[in-house]
C-alpha positions as CSV (number, residue, x, y, z in Angstrom):
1,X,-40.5,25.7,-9.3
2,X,-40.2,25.3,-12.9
3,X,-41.1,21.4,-13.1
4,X,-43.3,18.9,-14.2
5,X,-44.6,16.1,-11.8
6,X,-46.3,13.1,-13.2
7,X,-48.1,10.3,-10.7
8,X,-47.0,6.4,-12.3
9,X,-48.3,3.6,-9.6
10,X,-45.7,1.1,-9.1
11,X,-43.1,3.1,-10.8
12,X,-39.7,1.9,-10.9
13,X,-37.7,4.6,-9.4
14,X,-38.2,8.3,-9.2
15,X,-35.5,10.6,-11.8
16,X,-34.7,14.0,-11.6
17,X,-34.1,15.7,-15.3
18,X,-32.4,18.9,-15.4
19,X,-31.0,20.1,-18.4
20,X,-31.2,23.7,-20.1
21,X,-32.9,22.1,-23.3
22,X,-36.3,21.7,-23.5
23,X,-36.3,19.2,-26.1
24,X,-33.8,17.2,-24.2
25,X,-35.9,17.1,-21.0
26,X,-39.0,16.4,-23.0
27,X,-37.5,13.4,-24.9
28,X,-35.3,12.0,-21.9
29,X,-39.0,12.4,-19.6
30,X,-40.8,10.4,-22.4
31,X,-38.2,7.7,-22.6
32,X,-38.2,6.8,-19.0
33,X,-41.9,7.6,-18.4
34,X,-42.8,4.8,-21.2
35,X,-40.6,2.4,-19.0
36,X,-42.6,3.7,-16.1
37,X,-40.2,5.8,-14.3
38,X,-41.7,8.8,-12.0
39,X,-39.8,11.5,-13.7
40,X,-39.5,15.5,-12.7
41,X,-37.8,17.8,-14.8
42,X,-36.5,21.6,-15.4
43,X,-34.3,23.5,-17.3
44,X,-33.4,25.8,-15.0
45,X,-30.6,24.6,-13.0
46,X,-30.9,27.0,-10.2
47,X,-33.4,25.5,-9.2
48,X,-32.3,21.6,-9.7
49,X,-30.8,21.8,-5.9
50,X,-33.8,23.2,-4.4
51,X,-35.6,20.0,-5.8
52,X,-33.1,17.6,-5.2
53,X,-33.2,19.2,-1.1
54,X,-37.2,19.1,-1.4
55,X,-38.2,15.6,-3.5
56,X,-36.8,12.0,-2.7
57,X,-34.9,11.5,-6.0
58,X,-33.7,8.0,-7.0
59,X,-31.0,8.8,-9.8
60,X,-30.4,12.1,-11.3
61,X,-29.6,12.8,-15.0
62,X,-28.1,16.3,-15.7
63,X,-26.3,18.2,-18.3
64,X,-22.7,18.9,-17.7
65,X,-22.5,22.2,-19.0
66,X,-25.4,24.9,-17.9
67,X,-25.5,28.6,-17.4
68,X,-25.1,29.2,-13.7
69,X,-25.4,26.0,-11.5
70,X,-23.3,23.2,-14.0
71,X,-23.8,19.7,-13.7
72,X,-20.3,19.9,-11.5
73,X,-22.1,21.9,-9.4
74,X,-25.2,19.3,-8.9
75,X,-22.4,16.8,-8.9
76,X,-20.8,17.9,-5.9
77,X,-23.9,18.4,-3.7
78,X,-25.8,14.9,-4.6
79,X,-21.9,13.6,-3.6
80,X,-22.0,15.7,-0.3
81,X,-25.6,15.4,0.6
82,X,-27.5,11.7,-0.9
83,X,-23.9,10.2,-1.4
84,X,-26.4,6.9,-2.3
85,X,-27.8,8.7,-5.7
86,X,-26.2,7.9,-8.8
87,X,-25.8,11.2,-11.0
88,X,-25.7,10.6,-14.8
89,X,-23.9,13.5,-16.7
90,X,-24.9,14.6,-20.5
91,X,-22.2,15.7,-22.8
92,X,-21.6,17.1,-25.7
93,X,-18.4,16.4,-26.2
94,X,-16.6,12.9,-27.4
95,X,-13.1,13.3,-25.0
96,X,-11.8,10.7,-23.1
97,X,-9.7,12.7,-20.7
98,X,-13.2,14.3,-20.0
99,X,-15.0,11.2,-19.6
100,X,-12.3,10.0,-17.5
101,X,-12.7,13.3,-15.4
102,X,-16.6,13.1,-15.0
103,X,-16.4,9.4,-13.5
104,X,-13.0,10.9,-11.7
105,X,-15.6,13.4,-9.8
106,X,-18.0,10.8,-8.9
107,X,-20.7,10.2,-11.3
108,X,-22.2,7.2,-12.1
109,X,-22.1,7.1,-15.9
110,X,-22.1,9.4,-18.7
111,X,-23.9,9.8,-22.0
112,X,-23.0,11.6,-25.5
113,X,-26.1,13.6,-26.9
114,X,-28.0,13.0,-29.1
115,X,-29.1,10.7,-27.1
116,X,-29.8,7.2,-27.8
117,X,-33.0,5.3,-26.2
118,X,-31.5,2.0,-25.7
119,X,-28.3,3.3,-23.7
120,X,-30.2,5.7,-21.9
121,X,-32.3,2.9,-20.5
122,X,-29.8,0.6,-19.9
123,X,-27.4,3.3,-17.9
124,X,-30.3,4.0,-16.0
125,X,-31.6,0.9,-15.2
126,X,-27.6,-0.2,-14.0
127,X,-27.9,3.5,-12.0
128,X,-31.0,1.7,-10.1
129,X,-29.4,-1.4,-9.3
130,X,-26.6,0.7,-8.1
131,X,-28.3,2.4,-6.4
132,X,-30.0,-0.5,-4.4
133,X,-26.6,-2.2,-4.2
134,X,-25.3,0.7,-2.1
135,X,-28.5,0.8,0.0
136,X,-28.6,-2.4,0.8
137,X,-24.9,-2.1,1.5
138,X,-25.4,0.7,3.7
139,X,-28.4,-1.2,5.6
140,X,-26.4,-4.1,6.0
141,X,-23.3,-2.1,7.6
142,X,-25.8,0.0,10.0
143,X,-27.4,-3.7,11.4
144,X,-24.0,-5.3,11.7
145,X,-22.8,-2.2,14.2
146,X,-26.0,-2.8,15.6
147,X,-25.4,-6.1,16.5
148,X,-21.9,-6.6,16.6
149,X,-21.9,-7.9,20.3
150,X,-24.6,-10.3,19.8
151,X,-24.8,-13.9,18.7
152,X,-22.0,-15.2,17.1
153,X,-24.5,-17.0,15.0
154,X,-26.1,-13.4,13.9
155,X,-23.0,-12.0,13.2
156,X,-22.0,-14.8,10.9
157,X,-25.6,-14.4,9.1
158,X,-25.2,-10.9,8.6
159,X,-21.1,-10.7,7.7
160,X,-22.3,-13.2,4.9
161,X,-25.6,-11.3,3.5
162,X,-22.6,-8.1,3.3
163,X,-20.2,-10.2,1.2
164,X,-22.8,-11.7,-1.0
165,X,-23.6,-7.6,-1.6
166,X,-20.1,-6.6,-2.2
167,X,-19.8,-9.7,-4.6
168,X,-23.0,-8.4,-6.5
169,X,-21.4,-4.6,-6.8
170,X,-18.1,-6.0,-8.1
171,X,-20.6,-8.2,-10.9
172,X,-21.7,-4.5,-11.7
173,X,-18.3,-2.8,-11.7
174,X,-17.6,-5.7,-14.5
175,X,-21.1,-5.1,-16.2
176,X,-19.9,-1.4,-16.4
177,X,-16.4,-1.7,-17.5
178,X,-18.6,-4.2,-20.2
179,X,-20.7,-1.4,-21.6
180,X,-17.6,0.9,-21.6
181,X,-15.7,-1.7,-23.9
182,X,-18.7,-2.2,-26.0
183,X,-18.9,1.6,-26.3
184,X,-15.6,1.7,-27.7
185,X,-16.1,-0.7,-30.6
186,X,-18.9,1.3,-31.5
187,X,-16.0,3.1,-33.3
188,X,-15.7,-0.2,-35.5
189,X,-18.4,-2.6,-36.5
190,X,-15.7,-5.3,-37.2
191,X,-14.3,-5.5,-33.7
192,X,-18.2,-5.7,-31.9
193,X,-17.8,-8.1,-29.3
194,X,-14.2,-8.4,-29.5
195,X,-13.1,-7.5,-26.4
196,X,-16.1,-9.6,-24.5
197,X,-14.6,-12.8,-26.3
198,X,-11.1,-12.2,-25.9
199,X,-12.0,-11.6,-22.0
200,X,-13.4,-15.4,-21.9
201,X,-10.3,-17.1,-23.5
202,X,-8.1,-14.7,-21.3
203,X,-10.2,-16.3,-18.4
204,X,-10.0,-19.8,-19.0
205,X,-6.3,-19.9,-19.9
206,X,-5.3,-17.7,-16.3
207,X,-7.6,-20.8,-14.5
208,X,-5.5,-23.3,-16.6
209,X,-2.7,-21.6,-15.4
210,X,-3.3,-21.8,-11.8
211,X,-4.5,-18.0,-11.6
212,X,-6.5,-17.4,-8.0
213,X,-9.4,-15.3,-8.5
214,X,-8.1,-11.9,-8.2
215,X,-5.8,-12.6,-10.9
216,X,-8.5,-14.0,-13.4
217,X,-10.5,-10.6,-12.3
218,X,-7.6,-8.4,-13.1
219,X,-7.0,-10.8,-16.6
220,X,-10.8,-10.0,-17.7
221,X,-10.8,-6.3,-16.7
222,X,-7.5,-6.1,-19.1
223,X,-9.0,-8.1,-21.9
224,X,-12.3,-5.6,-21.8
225,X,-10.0,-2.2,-21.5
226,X,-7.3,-3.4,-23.9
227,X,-8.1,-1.6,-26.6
228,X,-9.6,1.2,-25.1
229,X,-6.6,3.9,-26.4
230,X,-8.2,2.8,-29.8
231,X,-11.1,5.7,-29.3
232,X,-7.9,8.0,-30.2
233,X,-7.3,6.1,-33.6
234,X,-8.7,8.0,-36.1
235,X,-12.6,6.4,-38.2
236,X,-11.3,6.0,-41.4
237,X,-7.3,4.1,-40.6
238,X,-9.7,1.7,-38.4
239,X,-12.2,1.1,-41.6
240,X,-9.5,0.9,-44.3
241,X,-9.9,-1.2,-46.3
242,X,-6.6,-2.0,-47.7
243,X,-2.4,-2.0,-46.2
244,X,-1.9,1.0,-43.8
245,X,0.5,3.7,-45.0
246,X,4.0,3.6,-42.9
247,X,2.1,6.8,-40.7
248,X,-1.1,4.8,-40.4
249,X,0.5,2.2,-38.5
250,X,2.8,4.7,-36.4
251,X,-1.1,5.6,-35.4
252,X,-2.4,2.6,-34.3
253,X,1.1,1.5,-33.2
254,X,0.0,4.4,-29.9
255,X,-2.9,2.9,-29.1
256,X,-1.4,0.4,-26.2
257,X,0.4,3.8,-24.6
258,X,-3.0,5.6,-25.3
259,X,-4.7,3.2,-23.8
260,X,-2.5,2.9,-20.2
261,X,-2.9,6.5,-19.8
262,X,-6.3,6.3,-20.1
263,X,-6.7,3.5,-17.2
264,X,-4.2,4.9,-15.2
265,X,-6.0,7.9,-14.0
266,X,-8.5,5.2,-12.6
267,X,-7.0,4.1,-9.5
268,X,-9.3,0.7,-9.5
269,X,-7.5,-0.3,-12.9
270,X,-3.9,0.4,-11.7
271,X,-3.0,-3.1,-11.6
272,X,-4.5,-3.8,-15.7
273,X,-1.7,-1.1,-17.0
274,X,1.2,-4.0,-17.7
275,X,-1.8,-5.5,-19.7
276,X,-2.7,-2.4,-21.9
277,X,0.6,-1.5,-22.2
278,X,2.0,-4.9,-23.2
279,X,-0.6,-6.5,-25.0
280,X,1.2,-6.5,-28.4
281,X,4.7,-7.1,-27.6
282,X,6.1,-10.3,-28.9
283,X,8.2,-13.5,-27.3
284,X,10.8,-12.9,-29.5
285,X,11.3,-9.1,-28.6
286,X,9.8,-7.7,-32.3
287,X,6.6,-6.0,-31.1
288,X,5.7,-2.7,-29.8
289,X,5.4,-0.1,-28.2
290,X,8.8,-1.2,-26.4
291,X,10.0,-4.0,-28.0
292,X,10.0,-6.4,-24.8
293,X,11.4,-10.1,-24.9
294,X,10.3,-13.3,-23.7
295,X,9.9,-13.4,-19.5
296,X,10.4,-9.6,-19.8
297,X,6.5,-9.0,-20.8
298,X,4.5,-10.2,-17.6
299,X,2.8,-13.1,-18.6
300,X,-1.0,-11.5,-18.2
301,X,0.3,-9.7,-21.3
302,X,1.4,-12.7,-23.1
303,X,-1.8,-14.2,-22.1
304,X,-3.9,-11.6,-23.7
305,X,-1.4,-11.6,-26.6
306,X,-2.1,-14.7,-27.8
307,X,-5.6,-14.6,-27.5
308,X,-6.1,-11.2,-28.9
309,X,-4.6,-12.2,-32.2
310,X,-6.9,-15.8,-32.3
311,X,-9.7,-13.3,-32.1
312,X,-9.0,-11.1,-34.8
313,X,-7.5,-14.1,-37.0
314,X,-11.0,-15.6,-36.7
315,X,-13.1,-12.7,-36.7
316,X,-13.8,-10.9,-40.4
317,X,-11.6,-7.5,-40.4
318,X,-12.3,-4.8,-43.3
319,X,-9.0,-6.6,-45.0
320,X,-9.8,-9.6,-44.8
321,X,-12.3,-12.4,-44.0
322,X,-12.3,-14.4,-40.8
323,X,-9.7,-17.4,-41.2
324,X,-10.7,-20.8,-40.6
325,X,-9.8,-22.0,-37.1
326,X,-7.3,-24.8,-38.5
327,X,-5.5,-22.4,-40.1
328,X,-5.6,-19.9,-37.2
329,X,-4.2,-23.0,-35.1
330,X,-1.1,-24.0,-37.3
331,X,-0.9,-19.8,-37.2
332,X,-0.2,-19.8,-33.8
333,X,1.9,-23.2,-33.8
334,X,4.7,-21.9,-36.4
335,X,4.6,-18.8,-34.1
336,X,5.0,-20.4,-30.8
337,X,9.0,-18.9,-29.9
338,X,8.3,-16.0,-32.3
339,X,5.5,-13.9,-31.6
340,X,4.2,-16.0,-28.7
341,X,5.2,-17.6,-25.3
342,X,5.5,-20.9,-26.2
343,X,4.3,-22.3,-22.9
344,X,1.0,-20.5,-23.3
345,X,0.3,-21.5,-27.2
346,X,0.7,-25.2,-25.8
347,X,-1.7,-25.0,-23.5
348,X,-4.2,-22.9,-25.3
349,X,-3.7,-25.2,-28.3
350,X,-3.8,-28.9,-26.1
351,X,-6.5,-27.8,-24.4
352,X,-8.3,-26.4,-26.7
353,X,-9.3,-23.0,-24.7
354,X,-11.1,-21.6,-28.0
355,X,-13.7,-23.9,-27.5
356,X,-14.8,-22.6,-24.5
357,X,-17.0,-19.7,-26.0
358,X,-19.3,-22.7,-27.2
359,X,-19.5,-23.8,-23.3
360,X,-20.8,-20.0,-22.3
């Protein structure tokens, strides 16, 4: 087999590297292997199943497209076969609809060569964790038919030790949807962190508002994925510097029906579309993409409506600095009735929501 083996004590998890690029495998191998990862790799992917059959294999990291065998085809047997190991695809190609379709077919995560050191890390470091979350879930299932017709006591133990692990996957579902959001405003160096902050005030004003906790989760994976349709938006109308053309803002102006399309083929995020969709229409009917009125937009929309613009009124924007919050305050005052829910700028104002990024 056309592979290299290399012995690390104590490593941290065992990869498997398979790519038809040399250089690819080389640098990825030397990445991991500095963070002490037992790494094997080959760049022929015929043989990347025989391995996978042959070696215990912790995560696997594999090029989409390869003469032969793809990374589709690797895909669908780790799926079938070690339904436990996270697969990590490398592409070529910036698409959504095709990053959409990769996580669609079951892998873990994807990454954009060239490849950067710091997100290869980090994706697979979250693949490991992932990968012990769903063994530990899988442990946990196999002890609880095990012992389903003892102790009451036992059972109680044991149903509690599961929910505390479903709790910890749903915490990385959210740190994932987190690096996807952050990948996004990569695009734009103004709006970095943008959709982490607006997810905080979104949160605190759905507890304000009496939201339960599947509601505040379905708030913050909104705020995160709002802008998501913005990857469409072309570099330079996001950098300009000046007033959009008439066209430009016919551009951006698609971004919320981009956006809903995009998290729609998702079938987790069904329930964040209104959110996406709706996030710019105003109280008094004047916004877009469908010009809704007041109770009309569902008030997660209006939620993350208000806060969005707070965040990009005090945040600096290539046209213009970051406003002073007083300013941003009487803003959103004059425009309670107008652009927002009235009921909503009242509460985030009296109770000050904004200053709950201070308490985090």
């Amino acid at each position: 087999m056309s592979f290299e083996k290399h012995s690390i004590l104590n490593h941290k998890g065992t990869v498997l590297v398979v790519d038809d690029e040399v250089f690819v495998c080389e640098v990825t191998k030397m990445y991991l292997e500095e963070e002490n990862y037992l790494v094997f790799t080959t760049t022929d992917s015929s043989n990347a199943l025989k391995i996978v059959n042959e070696i215990k294999v912790d995560l696997i990291i594999t090029d989409m497209k390869m003469p032969k065998v793809t990374g589709k085809d690797i895909l669908n047997h780790v799926r079938e076969k070690y339904p436990e190991t996270p697969v990590i695809m490398f592409t070529g190609v910036v698409d959504v609809n095709f990053a959409v379709s990769i996580m669609k077919m079951g892998a873990y995560n994807y990454l954009v060569k060239p490849i950067r050191k710091d997100e290869l890390l980090f994706a697979v470091k979250k693949g490991m964790e992932y990968r012990q979350l769903l063994m530990r879930n899988k442990f946990l299932l196999e002890e609880n038919y095990h012992y389903q017709h003892e102790l009451e006591t036992r059972i109680k133990i044991r149903t509690e030790e599961l929910a505390e692990a479903l709790f910890d996957l749903r915490v990385l579902h959210m740190d994932t949807v987190k690096v996807l959001a952050s990948t996004i405003e990569e695009k734009d160096p103004y709006t970095r962190g943008h959709a982490n902050r607006v997810r905080i005030y979104a949160k605190e004003l759905a507890k304000k508002l009496g939201y339960e906790n599947s509601g505040i989760e379905k708030m913050e994976y909104g705020a995160l994925l709002h802008d998501i349709g913005k990857i469409a938006v072309p570099q330079e109308i996001l950098d300009k510097p000046g007033p959009l053309t008439k066209t430009e803002i016919k551009i951006v102006r698609e971004h919320p029906l981009i956006g809903e399309r995009i998290v729609s083929k998702v079938r987790f995020f069904d329930n964040i579309t209104p959110i996406v969709r709706w996030h710019h229409e105003r109280w008094d009917g004047k916004g877009y993409p469908d010009r809704l009125d007041s109770h009309k937009i569902p008030q997660s929309a209006r939620i993350l409506g208000l806060v969005d613009a707070f965040d990009a009124m005090t945040s600096n924007r290539p046209y213009r600095n970051a406003m002073p919050l007083h300013k941003v305050c009487d803003i959103i005052e004059k425009e309670k009735g107008k652009q927002f829910d009235p009921e909503i700028a009242d509460l985030f104002l009296n109770e000050e929501v904004y200053k709950v990024l201070v308490q985090e």
